[in-house]
N, C-alpha and C positions, 0 to 999 in steps of 0.2 A: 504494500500500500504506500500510494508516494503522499507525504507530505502536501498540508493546503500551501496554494498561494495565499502573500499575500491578500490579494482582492477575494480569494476566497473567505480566508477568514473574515476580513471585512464586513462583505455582504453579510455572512451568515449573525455578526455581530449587529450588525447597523440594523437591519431591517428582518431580522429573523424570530422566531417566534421563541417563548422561552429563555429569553435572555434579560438578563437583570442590571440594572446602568444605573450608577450612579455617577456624582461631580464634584468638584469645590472650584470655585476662583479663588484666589489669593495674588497678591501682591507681586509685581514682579520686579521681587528685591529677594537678594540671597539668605534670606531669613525664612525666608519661602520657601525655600529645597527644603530643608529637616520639617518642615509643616505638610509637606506634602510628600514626603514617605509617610509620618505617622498616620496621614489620613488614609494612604494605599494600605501601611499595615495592618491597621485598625479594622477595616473596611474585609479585608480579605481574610483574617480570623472573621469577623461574624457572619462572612459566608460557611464558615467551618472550615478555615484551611487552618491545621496546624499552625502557630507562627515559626517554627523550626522547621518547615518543612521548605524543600531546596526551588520550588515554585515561587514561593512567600521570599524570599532570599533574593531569591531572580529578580523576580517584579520588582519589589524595594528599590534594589540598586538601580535596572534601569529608570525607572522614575527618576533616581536622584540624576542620575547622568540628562535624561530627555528636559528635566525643568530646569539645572545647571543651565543646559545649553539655551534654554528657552528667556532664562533672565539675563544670560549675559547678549549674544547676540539676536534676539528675538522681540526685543523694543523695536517701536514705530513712532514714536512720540518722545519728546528733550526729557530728559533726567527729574527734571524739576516737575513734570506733571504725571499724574499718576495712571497707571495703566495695569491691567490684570493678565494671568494666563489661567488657563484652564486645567485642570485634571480628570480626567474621566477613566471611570471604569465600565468594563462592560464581561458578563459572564454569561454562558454558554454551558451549564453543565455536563461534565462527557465528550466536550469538544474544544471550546477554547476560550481563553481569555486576554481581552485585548486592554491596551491602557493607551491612551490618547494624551498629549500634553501639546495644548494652542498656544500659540503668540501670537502678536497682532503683525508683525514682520511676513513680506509677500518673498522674503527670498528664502530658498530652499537651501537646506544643507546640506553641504560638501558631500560629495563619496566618499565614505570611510576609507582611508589609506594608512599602512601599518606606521606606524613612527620609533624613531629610535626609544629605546631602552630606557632612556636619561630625558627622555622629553617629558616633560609638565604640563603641558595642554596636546590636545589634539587626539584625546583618548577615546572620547564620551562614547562618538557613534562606532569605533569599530566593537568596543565592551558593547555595548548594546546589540552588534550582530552576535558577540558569542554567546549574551545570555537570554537574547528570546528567539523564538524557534523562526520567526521572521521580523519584517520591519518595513514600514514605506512610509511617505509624507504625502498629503492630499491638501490642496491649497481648499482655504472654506471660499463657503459662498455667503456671502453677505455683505449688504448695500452700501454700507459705508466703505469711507475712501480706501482704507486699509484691511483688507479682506484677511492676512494670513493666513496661517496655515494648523494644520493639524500632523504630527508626528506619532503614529502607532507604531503600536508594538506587540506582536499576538507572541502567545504562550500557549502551548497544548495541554488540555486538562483530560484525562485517561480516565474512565472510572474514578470519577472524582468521589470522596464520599458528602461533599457539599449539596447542602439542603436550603435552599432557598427560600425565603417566605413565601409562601402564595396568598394574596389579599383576594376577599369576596368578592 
């Protein structure tokens, strides 16, 4: 059995049946990355993941790396006014889980290229290919001048034993 794309995962995320989303905005200032791992950790124990378990670990980190990137290079607006990015989750029980981080920035990011040993920047998006099972960036659609973009990231979820509320 091969592996989803991408856009497979996607679809089956976005507009698929059975799937549970949630979000936060928050600030897009570096105070902001450790606020939005806790909210991914948080969020992913009370779907019933283990918080030790190597999924929860994954996800975490890329989070911290996709919002990193999101508040440093992913502003559209001067320093001095205030502006948000997004977090979202999205779950798929048995199939997969995707985690989205916006900025309001229309430019898309670099292709992951390996970097020396000793370098300090330029890590985020190739760690982000080895810890989720894929990755893309889809530019949003919406009316205002500065559309950006949304940066996912899916994770395959196996026989998960997560239980998700079902409401009336």
């Amino acid at each position: 059995m091969t592996a989803p794309t991408s856009r497979q995962f996607l679809t089956a995320l976005a507009s698929g049946e059975g799937v549970d989303r949630v979000s936060v905005h928050l600030e897009s200032t570096a105070s902001s990355v450790g606020k939005a791992r806790r909210f991914v950790e948080r969020q992913l124990v009370s779907w019933g993941f283990p918080p030790d378990e190597d999924v929860v670990q994954r996800v975490v980190l890329t989070v911290s790396e996709l919002a990193t990137n999101a508040v440093l290079h992913g502003r559209s607006r001067p320093p001095a006014e205030d502006e948000l990015i997004e977090v979202a989750l999205s779950l798929k029980p048995d199939f997969a889980l995707g985690v989205a981080v916006t900025d309001d920035s229309d430019a898309l990011p670099l292709t992951p290229t390996s970097t020396s040993a000793t370098a300090t920047r330029g890590r985020g998006l190739v760690l982000v290919s080895a810890l989720a099972d894929s990755w893309m960036t889809a530019p949003r659609q919406r009316q205002e001048a500065h559309q950006g973009k949304d940066v996912w990231a899916f994770f395959r979820c196996h026989e998960t034993s997560v239980a998700l509320p079902r409401t009336a």
